[in-house]
SEPA-400577 format. One record per residue (C-alpha): x, y, z. Coordinates in Angstrom, 1 decimal, padded with zeros to 4 digits, always signed. Example, Ala and Ser with C-alpha at 12.3 -4.5 7.8 and 13.67 -1.06 7.14 Angstrom:
! SEPA-400577
     east    north       up
   +012.3   -004.5   +007.8
   +013.7   -001.1   +007.1
//
This chain:
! SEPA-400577
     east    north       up
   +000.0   +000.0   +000.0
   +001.2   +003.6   -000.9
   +002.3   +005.8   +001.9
   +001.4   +009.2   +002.3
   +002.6   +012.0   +004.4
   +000.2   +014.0   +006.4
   -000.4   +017.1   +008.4
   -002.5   +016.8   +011.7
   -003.3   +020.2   +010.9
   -004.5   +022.0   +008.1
   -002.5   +025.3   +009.4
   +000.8   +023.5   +008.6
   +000.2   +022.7   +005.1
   -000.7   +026.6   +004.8
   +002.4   +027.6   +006.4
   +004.4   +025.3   +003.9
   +003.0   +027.0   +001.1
   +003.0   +030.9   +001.9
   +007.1   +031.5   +001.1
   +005.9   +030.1   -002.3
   +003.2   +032.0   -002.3
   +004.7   +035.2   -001.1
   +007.0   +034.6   -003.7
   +005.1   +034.5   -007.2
   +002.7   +037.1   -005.6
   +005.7   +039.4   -005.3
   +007.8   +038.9   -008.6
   +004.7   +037.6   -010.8
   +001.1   +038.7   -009.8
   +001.9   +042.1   -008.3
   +004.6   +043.3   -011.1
   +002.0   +042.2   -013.8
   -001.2   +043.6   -012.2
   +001.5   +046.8   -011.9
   +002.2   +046.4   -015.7
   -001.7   +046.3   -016.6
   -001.9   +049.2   -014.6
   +000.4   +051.4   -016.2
   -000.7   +050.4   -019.7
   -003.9   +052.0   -019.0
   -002.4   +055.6   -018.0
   -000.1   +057.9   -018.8
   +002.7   +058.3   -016.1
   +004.9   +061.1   -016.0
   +008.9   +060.4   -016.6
   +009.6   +062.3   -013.9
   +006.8   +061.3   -011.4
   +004.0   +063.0   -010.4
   +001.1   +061.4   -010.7
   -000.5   +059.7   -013.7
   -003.3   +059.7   -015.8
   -006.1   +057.5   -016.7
   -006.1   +057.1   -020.9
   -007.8   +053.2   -021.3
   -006.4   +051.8   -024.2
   -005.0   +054.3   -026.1
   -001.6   +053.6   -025.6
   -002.0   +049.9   -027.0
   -003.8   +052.2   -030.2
   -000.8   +054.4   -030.4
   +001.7   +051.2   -030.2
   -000.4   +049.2   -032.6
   -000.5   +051.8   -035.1
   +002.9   +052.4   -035.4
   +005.1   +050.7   -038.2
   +008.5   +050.6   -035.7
   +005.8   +048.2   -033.7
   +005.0   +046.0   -036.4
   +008.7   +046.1   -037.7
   +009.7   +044.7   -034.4
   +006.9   +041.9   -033.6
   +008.4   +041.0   -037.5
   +011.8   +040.8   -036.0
   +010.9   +038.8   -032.9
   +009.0   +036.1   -034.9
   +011.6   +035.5   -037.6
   +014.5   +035.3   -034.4
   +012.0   +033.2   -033.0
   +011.3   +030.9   -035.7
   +015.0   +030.6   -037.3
   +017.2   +030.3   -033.6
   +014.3   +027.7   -032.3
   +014.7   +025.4   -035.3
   +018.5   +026.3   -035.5
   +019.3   +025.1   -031.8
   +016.9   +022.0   -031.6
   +018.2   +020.8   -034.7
   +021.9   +020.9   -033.6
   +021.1   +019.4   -030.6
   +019.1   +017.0   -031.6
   +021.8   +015.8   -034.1
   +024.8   +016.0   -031.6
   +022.5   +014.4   -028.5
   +021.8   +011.1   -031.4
   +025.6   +011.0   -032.4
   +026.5   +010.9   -028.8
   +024.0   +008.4   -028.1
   +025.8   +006.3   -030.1
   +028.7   +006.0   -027.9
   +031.0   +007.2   -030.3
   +034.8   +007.8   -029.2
   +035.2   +010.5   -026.9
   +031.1   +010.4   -026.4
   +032.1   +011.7   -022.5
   +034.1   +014.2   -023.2
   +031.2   +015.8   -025.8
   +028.5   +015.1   -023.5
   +030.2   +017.6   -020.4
   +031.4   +020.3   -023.5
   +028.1   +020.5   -024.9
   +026.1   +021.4   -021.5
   +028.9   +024.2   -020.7
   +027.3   +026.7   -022.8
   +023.9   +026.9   -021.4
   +026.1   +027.9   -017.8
   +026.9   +031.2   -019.7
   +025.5   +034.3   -018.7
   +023.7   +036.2   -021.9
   +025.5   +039.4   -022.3
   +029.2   +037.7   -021.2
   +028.3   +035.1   -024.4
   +027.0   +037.9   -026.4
   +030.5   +039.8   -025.7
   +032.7   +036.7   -026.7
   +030.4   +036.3   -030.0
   +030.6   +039.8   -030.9
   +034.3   +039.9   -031.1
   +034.2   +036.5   -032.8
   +031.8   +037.7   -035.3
   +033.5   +041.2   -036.0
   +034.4   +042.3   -039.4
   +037.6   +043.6   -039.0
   +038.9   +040.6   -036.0
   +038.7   +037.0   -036.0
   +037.3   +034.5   -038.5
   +034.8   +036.7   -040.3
   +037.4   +038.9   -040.8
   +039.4   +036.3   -042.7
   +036.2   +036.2   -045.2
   +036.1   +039.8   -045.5
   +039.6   +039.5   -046.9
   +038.4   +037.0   -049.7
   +034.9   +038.9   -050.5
   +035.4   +042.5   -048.8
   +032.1   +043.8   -048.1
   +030.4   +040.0   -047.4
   +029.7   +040.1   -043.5
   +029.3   +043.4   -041.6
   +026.7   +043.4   -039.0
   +026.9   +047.4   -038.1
   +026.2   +048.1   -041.3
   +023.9   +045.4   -042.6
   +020.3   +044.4   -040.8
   +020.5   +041.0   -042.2
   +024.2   +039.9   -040.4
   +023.2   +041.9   -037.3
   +020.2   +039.7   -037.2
   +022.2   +036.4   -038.4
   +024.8   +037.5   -035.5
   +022.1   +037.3   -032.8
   +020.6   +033.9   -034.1
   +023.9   +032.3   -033.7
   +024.8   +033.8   -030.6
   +021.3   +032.8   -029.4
   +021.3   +029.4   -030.7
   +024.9   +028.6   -029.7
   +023.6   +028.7   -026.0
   +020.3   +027.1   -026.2
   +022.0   +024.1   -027.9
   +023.2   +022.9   -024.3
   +020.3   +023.5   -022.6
   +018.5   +021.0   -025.5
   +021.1   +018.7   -025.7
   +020.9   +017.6   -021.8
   +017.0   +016.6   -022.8
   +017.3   +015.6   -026.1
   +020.3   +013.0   -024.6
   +018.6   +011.9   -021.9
   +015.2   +011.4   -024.4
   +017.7   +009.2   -026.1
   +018.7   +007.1   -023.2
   +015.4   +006.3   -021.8
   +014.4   +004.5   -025.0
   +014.9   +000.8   -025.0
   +017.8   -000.8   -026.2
   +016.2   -004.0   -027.0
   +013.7   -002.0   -029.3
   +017.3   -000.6   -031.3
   +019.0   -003.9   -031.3
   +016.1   -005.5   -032.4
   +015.9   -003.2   -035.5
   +018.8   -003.6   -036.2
   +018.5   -007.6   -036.4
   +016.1   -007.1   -038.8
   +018.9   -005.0   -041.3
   +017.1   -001.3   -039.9
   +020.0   +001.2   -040.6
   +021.1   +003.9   -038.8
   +018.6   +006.8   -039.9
   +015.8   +004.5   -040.7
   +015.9   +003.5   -037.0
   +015.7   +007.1   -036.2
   +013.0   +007.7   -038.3
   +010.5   +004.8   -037.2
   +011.7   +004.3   -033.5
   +013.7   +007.0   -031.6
   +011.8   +010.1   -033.3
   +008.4   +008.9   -032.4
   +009.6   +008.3   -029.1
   +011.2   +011.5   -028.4
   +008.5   +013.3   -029.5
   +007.2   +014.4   -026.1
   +010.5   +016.0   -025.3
   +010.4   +018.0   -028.7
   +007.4   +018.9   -028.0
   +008.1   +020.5   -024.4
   +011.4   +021.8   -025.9
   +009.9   +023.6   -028.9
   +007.6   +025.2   -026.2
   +010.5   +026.3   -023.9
   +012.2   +028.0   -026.8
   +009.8   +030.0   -028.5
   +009.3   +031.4   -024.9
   +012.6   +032.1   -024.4
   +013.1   +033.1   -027.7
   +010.8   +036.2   -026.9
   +012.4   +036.4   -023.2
   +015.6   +035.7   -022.9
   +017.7   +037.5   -025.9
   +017.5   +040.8   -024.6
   +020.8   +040.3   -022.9
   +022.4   +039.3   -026.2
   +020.9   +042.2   -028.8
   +022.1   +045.0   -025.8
   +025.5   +044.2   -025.9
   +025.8   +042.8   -029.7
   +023.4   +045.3   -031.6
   +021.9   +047.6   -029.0
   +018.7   +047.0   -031.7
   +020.4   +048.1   -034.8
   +021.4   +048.7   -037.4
   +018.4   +050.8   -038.6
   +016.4   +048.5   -035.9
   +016.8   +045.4   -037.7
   +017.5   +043.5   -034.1
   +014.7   +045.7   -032.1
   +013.0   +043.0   -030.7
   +010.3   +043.2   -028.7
   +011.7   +042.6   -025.8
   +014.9   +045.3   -026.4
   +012.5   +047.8   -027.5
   +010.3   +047.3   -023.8
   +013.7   +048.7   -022.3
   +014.2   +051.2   -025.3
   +011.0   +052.9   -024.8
   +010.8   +052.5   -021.3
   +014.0   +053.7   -019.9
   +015.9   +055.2   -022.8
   +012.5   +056.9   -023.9
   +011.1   +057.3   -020.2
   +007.6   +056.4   -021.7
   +007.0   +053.6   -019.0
   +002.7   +053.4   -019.8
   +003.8   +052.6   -023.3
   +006.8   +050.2   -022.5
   +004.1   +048.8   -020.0
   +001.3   +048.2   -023.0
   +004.5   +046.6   -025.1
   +005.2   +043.8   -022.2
   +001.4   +043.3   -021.8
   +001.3   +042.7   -025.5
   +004.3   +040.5   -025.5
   +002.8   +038.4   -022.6
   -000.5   +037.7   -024.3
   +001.8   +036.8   -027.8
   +003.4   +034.6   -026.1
   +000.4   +032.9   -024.5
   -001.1   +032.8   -027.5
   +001.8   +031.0   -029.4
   +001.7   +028.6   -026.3
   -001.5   +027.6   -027.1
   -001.5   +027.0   -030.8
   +001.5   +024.7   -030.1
   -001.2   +022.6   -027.7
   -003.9   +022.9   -029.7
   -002.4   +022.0   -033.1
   +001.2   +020.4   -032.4
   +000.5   +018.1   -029.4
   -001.6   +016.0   -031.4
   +000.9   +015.0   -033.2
   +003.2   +013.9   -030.0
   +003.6   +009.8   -028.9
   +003.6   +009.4   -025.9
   +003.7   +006.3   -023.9
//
């Protein structure tokens, strides 16, 4: 029979959960109750009290082209860095699965990257990625003109996908590895017995099987996608050239503390919250279907 812990009180499960409690109330419920707040009034830069305007702030955002421009931006680094880092790590997770030599040594490299905070990676990659240091500048010898990510919106955004990417790939390696080693051996040997090669054993057996932890991964990275790459554009593109990298996220801060216009920085995260619950639940309405689990 299954045991189960118990409280001879109801008052000390409460207590148990309060600091946890506390805790999302304070850096979740009350900053984005604060947040929906703001949206709907004008606060002064400089304090002094603010104004009640409703919604016309999200109708001044949403009527702006800059806006659209950067909700643009988000969902193309969005799109290209998800499917770039999932697919390298799913490739170098099934390679090291295979116990290939020096399997160990790839498996604690790979993770290291993930440990890296985002603007001390963005820092290394824009150096790396300069035009006129490193290896891109070797390639500017050959073609002069070909890479130059001050001047050219396309390689600022390229520059801020790999930077991106280069760090998620860790964090989906550790799941797509250990997806990978929860699967049966017997069901791998056994294809193979029966003269399955090498991708058509990925194809019919381990893919399937690891579709649960593609699923929850593609999820975590389109959210963090949105989240997490402010560090990166501040310190590789500060949003430029021309905003080519303003994402949404880096244009929050832009507006908000470089432009002091915190009700309409406020409306921007609100609207970035509800994209990204919506995006959330398209991939649960339409993509989960598709996932095996067992």
């Amino acid at each position: 029979m299954e045991k189960r812990v118990t409280f001879g009180r109801w008052t000390i499960g409460i207590l148990f959960a309060v600091p946890q409690l506390l805790l999302i109330f304070t850096f979740f419920y009350w900053p984005a109750g604060q947040a929906v707040y703001w949206s709907l009034t004008l606060q002064q830069p400089w304090g002094g009290g603010n104004i009640w305007v409703g919604l016309d702030n999200f109708r001044s955002i949403l009527s702006n082209a800059d806006y659209w421009n950067s909700i643009t931006a988000s969902l193309v680094f969005a799109a290209i860095s998800t499917g770039l880092a999932m697919v390298i790590a799913l490739v170098l997770a099934a390679l090291t699965d295979r116990q290939l030599a020096g399997s160990r040594l790839y498996r604690v490299v790979l993770i290291w990257p993930y440990g890296i905070a985002a603007p001390a990676l963005a820092m290394a990659f824009r150096f790396i990625l300069a035009p006129e240091a490193g290896f891109m500048a070797v390639v500017n010898k050959f073609w002069p003109g070909f890479w130059d990510p001050g001047l050219d919106g396309a390689d600022a955004m390229a520059s801020v996908i790999i930077a991106f990417s280069w760090k998620y790939v860790g964090y989906n390696f550790i799941f797509f590895l250990a997806a990978f080693q929860a699967i049966p051996r017997s069901l791998i040997e056994a294809a193979a017995m029966d003269g399955s090669g090498v991708i058509r054993r990925f194809r019919d057996i381990q893919f399937p099987l690891i579709t649960p932890t593609i699923f929850f991964l593609l999820v975590i990275n389109i959210t963090e996608s949105f989240q997490d790459s402010f560090g990166i554009v501040d310190i590789m593109t500060a949003g430029g050239p021309a905003n080519a990298t303003n994402l949404m996220v880096y244009k929050i801060y832009s507006d908000g503390f470089k432009g002091l216009d915190y009700s309409g920085a406020a409306a921007q995260s609100i609207i970035l919250m509800l994209l990204i619950i919506a995006l959330t639940i398209v991939q649960f309405r339409f993509i989960e279907r598709r996932v095996h689990y067992r």
